[in-house]
C-alpha positions, 0 to 999 in steps of 0.5 A, a space after each residue: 545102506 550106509 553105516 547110518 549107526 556109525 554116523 550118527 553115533 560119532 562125532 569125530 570125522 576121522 573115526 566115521 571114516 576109519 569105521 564106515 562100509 557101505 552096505 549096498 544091496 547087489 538087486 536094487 532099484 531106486 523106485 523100490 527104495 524110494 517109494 515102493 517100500 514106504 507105499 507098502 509100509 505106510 501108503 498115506 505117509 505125505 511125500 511131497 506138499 506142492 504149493 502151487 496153484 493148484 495147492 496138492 499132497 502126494 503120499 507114498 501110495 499116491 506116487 505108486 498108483 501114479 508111476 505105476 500107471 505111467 510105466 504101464 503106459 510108457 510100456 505099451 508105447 514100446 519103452 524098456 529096459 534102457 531106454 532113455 526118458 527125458 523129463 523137461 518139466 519145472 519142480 512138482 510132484 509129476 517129476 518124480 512120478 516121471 522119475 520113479 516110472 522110468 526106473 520101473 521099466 529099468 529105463 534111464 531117466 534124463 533130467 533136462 532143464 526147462 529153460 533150454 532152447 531149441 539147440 540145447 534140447 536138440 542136441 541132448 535128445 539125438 545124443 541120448 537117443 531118448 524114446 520119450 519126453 515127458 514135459 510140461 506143456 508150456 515147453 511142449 512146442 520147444 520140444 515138438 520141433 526136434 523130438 524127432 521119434 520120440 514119444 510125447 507125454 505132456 501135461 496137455 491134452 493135445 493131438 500127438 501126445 500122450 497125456 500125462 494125466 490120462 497115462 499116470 491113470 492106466 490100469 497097472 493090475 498085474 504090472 511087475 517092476 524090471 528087477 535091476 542091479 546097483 551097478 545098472 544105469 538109471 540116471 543120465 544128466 547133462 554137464 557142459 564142458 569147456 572143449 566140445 559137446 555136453 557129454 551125458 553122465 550115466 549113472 546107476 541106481 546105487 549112486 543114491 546111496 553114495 550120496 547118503 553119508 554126506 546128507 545125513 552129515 550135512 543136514 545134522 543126522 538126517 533124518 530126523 522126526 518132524 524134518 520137512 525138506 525144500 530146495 529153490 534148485 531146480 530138480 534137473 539139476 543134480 543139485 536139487 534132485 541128489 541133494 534133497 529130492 530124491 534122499 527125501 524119497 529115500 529117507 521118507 521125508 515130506 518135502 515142499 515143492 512148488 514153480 519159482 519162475 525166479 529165485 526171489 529172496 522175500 518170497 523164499 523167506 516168506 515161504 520158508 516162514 508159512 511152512 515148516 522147513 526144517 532142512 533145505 538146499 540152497 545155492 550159495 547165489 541163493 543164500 547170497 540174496 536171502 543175506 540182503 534182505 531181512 530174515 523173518 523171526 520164528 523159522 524152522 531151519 536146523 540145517 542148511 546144505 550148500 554146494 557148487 561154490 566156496 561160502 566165505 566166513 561172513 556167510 557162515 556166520 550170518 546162518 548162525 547169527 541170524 538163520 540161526 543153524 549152520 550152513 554147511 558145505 559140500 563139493 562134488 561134480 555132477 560125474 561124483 558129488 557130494 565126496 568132500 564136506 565142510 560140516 558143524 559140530 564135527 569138524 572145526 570149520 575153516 571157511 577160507 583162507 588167504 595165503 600165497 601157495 604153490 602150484 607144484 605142476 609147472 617146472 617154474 614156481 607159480 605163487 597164488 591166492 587160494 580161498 574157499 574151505 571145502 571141508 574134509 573127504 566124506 566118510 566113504 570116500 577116498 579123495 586126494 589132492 595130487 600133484 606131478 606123478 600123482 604123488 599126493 601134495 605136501 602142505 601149501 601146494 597145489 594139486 588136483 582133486 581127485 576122488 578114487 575108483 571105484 566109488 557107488 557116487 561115481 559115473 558109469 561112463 559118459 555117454 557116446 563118448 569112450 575118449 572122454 571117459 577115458 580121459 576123465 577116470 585116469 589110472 583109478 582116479 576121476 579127475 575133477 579138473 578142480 585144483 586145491 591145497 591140503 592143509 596139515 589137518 587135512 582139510 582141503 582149500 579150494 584154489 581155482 579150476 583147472 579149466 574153462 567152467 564158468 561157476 554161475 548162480 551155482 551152474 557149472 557152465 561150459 563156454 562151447 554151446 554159448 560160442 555156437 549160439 553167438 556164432 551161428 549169427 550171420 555177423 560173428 566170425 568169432 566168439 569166445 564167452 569166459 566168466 569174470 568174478 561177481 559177489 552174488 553170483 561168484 561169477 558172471 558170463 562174459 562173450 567176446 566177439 569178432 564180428 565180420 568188417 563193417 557189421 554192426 550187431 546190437 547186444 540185444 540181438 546176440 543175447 536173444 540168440 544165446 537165449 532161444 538156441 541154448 538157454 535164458 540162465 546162459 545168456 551173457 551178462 556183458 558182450 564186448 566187440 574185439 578186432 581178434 581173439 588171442 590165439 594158441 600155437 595150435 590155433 586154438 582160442 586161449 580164453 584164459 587171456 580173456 579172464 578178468 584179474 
């Protein structure tokens, strides 16, 4: 496992990085480590508290019997060694017995969100090849309509599939865990991109451990004795399920779960108020509504972690002052996260700046505002801000974040898609598309995107599914969906249509179709009616020139 020693024991980030090796088992599983162990050691150790109605407690040993009997279940439906398992259920403990299940049979578990519609799910179903749903069953009729084969495990009792309940509670005397290796794939998660389909991001069973050192910095030494863990994020998202639930597992950590339909900022206070939370992810849109109401006195918070967007200063100190424990910062991508971190206590922090730099890419001079503080490179691993040639940039230009390979954090590939793998990990650097500045210190400041990702709420959005949608009504002839800056949720989507002579089509029909074939937190918040869209040389749309100043 990581250097935990080194980590805890120093307080200057240069000499953690200078001393740090990881230490990374060759035969590794990710259920054995994170429930396996702590099942054998201390199997009523509480896991996961959910608040529901119904109110449970899962232990350590509760998980086991419960995936055990699932992976027994899912394997005499004919699911294996690398299978894909898609679990399209909101936050409770049935996720990660779904989770854990898979990885026992050396299956590939796939998170999937449940507010996707029918498009959204379909694609990501036929692309992965997936064997087996595991869903709620308030989802069940979205995901019956283009399953196709695969096999339906539900938390309902009907006719065509399996119920989970009944399948947690198989027999699984005698059942052996699939022995797999650290490099061997485990985890598949869907990212949006900007110029075509999502692309799966395949991931193994040792990118747990990759996220480690930036957790127990982040959450100021993690673990420690009494911590209690909770994140609003929802676990499909490689936020909530890398960033809390899953090193919760690892570290044997009790952490709350429970279904906010809608993040509501008096109800996660008022949670937070009635149970011990001690650490917790929390979205900088989330943290950016908990700031506009009041904060209840006598909370048990001792770290909070955020990552997805850049924090201004004021929202640093307002975790200090009224939160009363830091907020601190991390960046990454769902293809390497949690690589670059901004922490107290032992860094000096520099939540943003506002200078004029230089983009050094472009043979002309190009001059631009930069803000957002991303901290330094996380002790592990090596990333580099570079400009033409690869050459590493001097101070106040602008270059590419760039994280080297091979990392335990980083992607195995992406799915069915050599091109884009190809593309993305480029004469061994992974490139994020992310432009910064390094300042002398070498703490990196985040200037923009390097292409056309919407950051929304802390969802990375890729414009290309939401065209589709807006597209496939009858009336549009064009689409084109950008983000324009917001203050709650950094920024917000933005639809631009073309719609055939004489149509007239009301915002109401158009978002209601972005809503059912991709997903409700994709819908645009503003559709503007254009006569033409601007156009490349190569007859590409050029949404850049649709970008709000």
């Amino acid at each position: 496992m990581p250097n935990r020693r080194l980590i805890r024991e120093l307080d200057d980030w240069s000499a953690m990085r200078a001393g740090f090796a990881w230490d990374i088992p060759q035969a590794l599983n990710l259920a054995e480590v994170c429930c396996e162990r702590w099942a054998r050691r201390d199997p009523d150790r509480v896991a996961v508290r959910h608040i529901g109605p119904p109110d449970e407690i899962w232990t350590f040993g509760d998980l086991k019997r419960a995936s055990d009997g699932l992976a027994v279940a899912l394997a005499g439906k004919g699911v294996g060694r690398g299978d894909r398992v898609a679990i399209a259920m909101a936050q409770n403990p049935r996720v990660l017995v779904a989770h854990l299940a898979a990885w026992k049979l050396g299956a590939i578990s796939l998170p999937l969100f449940t507010l996707f519609g029918e498009d959204a799910l379909r694609y990501r179903l036929r692309d992965s090849g997936a064997a087996a749903v595991i869903v709620d069953g308030d989802f069940e009729e979205r995901v019956r309509a283009v399953a196709g084969d695969a096999l339906i495990v539900s938390t309902t009792d009907r006719a065509g599939a399996l119920a989970l309940d009944t399948a947690m509670a198989c027999d699984a005397r005698g059942f052996a865990m699939a022995q797999t290796a650290a490099r061997d794939p485990a985890v598949m998660i869907y990212t949006s991109g900007t110029t075509g389909d999502p692309k799966g991001v395949l991931h193994a069973h040792r990118f747990l451990y990759g996220h480690l050192p930036c957790l127990e910095l982040a959450y100021g030494g993690f673990p420690k004795t009494g911590d209690l863990g909770w994140t609003p994020a929802d676990w499909a998202w490689i936020g909530g399920l890398m960033d809390m639930a899953v090193p919760c597992l690892f570290y044997g950590v009790p952490q709350m779960s429970h279904r906010f339909a809608k993040f509501d900022p008096d109800a996660a206070f008022a949670f937070l108020k009635r149970h011990p939370v001690t650490i917790s992810f929390l979205p900088p849109t989330a943290l950016r509504l908990l700031r506009q109401t009041k904060a209840p006195t006598g909370l048990a918070l001792r770290a909070i972690g955020s990552g997805g967007e850049a924090l201004g200063g004021d929202l640093l100190d307002w975790g200090r002052e009224t939160l009363h424990c830091p907020i601190n910062e991390f960046y990454g991508q769902t293809e390497a996260n949690l690589v670059v971190a901004a922490c107290d206590g032992v860094m000096t922090r520099q939540p943003g700046a506002d200078s004029l730099s230089k983009r050094t890419s472009g043979a002309d001079s190009l001059f631009r505002r930069t803000s957002g503080a991303m901290g330094l490179p996380v002790p592990g691993h090596d990333v580099a801000v570079l400009g033409p040639a690869d050459k590493p940039v001097s101070g106040g230009e602008i270059g590419e974040i760039c994280v080297a390979a091979p990392d335990p954090v980083m992607m195995l590939r992406y799915w069915n898609k050599p091109e884009a793998t190809a593309a993305k990990v480029v004469d061994g650097w992974l490139r994020t598309g992310d432009l910064a500045t390094r300042q002398s210190d070498g703490q990196m400041i985040f200037h923009a995107r390097d292409d056309d990702v919407i950051t929304s709420a802390g969802y990375r959005i890729g414009p290309v599914e939401i065209e589709q949608a807006l597209c496939a009504h009858p009336d549009v002839t064009m689409a084109a969906v950008v983000g324009w800056p917001d203050p709650i949720r950094t920024e917000i989507v933005v639809a631009h249509v073309v719609l055939r002579p004489g149509a007239i089509v009301d915002d109401a029909t158009l978002k209601a179709l972005v809503r059912d074939k991709v997903s409700a937190h994709l819908v645009p918040r503003q559709i503007h009616r254009r006569d033409s869209l601007p156009m490349t040389a190569t007859g590409k749309i050029l949404r850049r020139a649709l970008r709000a100043p």
